[in-house]
N, C-alpha and C positions, 0 to 999 in steps of 0.2 A: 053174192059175189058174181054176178054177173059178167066182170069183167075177163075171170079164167079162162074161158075161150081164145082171149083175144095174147094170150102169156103165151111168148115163144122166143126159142133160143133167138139170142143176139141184141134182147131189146138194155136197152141203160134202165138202171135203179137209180134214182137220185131221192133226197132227202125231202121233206117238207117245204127247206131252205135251199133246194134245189142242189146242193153239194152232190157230186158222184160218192154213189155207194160203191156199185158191183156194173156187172156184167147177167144177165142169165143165161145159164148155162142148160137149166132144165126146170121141168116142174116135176116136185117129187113129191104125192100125194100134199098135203097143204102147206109146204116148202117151197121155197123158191130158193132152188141150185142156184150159187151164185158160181162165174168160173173161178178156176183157179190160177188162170194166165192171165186176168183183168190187172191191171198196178196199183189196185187199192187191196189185192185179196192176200199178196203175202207169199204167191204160191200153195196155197190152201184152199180148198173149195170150203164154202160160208152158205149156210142155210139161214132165211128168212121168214116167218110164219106167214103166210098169207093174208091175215087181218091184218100187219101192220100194211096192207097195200090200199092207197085211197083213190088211185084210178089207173088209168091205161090213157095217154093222149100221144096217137104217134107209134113213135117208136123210143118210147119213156115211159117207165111205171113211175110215177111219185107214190111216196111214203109218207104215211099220215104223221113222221118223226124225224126232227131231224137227220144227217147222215150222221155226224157224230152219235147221236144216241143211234140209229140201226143198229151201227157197229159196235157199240156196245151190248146189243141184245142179240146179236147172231151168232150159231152155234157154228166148230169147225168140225170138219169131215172126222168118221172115227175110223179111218185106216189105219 
């Protein structure tokens, strides 16, 4: 995963299919904080595993999964 370095607050998630997922909000050991003020989050902070991430171009992580399936695979905050 060479790409970790380059993951920092503010960059877009989009899907596979390029669909917006999230927002990052933060890296939380092999999590990707997603925010919870992005209008895809719900008002919920949304965790991502970091394998599902297939690169860094920019200021855009793509996902090796659609956005529809991310969102289905991501966990929400346990406040």
């Amino acid at each position: 995963m060479m790409f970790v370095d380059q993951i920092r607050e503010g960059l877009e998630v989009v899907g596979s299919d390029r669909g917006h997922v999230g927002t990052v909000d933060a890296l939380t050991g092999q999590l990707l904080k997603l925010r919870k003020s992005d209008p895809a989050a719900g008002g919920t902070h949304h965790y991502l595993d970091l394998a599902l991430v297939s690169g860094i171009d920019g200021e855009t992580i793509t996902l090796l999964v659609p956005a529809a399936e991310a969102k289905e695979r991501w966990s929400e905050e346990s406040e």
